[in-house]
C-alpha positions in Angstrom: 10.4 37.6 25.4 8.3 35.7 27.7 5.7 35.6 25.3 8.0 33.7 22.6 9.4 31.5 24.7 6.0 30.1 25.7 4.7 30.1 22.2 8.3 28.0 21.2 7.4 25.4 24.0 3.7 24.9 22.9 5.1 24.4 19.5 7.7 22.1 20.6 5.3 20.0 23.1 2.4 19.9 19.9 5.3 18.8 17.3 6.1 15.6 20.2 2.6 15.1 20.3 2.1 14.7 16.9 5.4 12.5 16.3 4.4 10.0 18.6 0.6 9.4 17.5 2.3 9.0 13.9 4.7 6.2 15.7 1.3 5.0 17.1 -0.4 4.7 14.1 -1.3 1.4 13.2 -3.4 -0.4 10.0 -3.4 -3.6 8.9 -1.4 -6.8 9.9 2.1 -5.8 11.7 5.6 -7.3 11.1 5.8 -11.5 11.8 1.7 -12.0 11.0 0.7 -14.1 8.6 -1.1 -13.0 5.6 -4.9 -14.6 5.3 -7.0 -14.9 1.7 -9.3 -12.5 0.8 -11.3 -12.1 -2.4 -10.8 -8.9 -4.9 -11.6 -7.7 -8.4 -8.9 -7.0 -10.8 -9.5 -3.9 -11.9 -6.1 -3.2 -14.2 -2.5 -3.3 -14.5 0.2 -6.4 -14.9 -1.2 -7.7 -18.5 1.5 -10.5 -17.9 0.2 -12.5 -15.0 -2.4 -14.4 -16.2 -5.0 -13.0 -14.9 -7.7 -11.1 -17.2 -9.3 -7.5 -15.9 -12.6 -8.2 -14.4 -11.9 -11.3 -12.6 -12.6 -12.2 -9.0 -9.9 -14.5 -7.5 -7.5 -14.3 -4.2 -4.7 -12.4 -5.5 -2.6 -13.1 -2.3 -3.1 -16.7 -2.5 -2.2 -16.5 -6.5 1.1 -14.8 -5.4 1.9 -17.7 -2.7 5.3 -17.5 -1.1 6.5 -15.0 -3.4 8.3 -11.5 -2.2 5.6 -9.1 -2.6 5.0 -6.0 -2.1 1.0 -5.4 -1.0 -0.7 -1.8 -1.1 -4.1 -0.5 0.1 -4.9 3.0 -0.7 -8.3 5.3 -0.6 -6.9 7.8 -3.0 -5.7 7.0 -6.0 -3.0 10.4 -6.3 -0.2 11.9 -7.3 2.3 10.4 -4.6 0.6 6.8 -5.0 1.5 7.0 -8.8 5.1 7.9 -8.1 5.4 4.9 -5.2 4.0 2.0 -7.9 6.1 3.7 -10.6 8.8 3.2 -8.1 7.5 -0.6 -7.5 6.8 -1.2 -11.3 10.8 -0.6 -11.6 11.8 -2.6 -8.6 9.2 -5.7 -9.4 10.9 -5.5 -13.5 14.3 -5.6 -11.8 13.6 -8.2 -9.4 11.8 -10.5 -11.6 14.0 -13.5 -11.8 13.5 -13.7 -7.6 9.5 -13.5 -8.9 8.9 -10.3 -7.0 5.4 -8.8 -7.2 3.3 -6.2 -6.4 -0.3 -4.8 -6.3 -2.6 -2.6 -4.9 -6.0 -2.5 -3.4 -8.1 0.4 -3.8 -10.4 1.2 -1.1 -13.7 2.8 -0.6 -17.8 2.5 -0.3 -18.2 2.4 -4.3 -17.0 -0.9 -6.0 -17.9 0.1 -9.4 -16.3 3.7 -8.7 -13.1 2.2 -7.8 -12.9 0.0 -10.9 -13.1 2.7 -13.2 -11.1 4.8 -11.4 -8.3 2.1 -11.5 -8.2 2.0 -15.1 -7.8 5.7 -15.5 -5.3 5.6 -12.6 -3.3 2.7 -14.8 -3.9 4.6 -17.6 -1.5 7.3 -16.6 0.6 5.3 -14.6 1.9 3.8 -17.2 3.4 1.0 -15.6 4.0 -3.0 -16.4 4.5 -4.8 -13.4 1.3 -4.2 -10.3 -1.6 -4.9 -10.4 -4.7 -2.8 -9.3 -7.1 -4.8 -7.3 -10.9 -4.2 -6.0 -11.0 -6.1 -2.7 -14.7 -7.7 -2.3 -14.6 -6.5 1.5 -15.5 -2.6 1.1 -14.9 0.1 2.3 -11.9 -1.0 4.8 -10.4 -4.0 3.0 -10.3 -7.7 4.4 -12.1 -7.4 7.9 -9.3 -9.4 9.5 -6.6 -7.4 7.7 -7.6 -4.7 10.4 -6.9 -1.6 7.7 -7.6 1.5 9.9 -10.7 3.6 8.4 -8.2 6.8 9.2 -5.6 5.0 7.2 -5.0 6.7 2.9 -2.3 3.9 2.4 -1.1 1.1 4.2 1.9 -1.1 2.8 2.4 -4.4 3.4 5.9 -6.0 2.4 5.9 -9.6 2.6 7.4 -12.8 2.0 6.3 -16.8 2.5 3.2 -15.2 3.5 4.5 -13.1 6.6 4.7 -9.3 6.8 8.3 -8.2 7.2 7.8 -4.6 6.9 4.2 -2.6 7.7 4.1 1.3 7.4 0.6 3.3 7.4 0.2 7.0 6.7 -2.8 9.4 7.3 -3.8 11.2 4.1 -0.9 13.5 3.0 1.6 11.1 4.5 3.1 9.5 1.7 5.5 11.4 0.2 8.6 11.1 -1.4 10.9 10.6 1.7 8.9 7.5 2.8 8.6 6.4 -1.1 12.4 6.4 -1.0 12.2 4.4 2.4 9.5 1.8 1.3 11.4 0.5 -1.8 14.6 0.5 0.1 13.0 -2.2 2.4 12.3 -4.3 -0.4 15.6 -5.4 -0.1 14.1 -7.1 3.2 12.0 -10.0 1.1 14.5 -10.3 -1.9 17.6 -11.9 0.1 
């Protein structure tokens, strides 16, 4: 008996642990920063705003004040397809506020993540975001601050300010916090 209940307690101490380096976790800019330029690639996605595959420009500076929802990921997978499927719907919904969304693919090989963008897209299937190449590799803008431990970090933002910032370690994103991150559009679309 004795035996159990010590094993329950280290369970229950390592299970605290854990919960409170996820609260800890941090990547990229936090809630009330201001967004800076930074340079990327488009790589796919969007055909409808204006801006051909293959062209370097500052996507965030392109989007301006607009409510947006902003992406990086190092793993182009099964659970990032389902949250911009769920974006795709929520940018086609929202378009007459001029809502947008796009993501940044991270990573040491530029050329690598290009490609794999356009296969990603290519099963995606979706209208609305935009798959971007940021020129700063492998960690993204250096004063975005994107943790190297970080697979995603979303950014949702509006006049240029982060309103909402979650990051997850790889195997974090699932469909609990898909449901939560496009609830929290509703933040930037008022």
């Amino acid at each position: 008996m004795r035996i159990r209940s010590t094993l329950a307690l280290s369970v229950v101490v390592a299970l605290s642990a854990s919960l409170a380096l996820a609260a800890e976790f941090k990547s990229g800019p936090q809630a009330g920063e201001k967004l800076g330029a930074f340079q990327v690639v488009k790589a796919a996605g969007n055909p409808n705003d204006g801006v051909e595959d293959g062209k370097q420009l500052c996507y965030r500076c392109k989007l301006g004040n607009r409510p947006v929802v902003m992406v990086f990921s190092r793993n182009p997978d099964q659970n990032l397809a389902k949250l911009v499927k769920e974006l795709d719907a929520v940018v086609a919904k929202n378009s007459e506020k001029q809502m947008a969304s796009f993501v940044n693919l991270l990573g040491s090989d530029a050329e690598a993540l290009k490609t794999s963008a356009k296969a990603f897209m290519d099963k995606a299937n979706v209208q609305n975001v935009a798959i971007v190449v940021p020129a700063d590799q492998p960690n993204g803008p250096t004063d975005y601050k994107i943790d190297p431990q970080a697979d995603v970090t979303v950014l949702i933002y509006k006049d240029g300010t982060v309103t909402v910032n979650h990051a997850y370690a790889a195997g974090g994103l699932n469909d609990g916090e898909i449901k939560k991150i496009v609830g929290e559009t509703s933040q930037i679309l008022n």
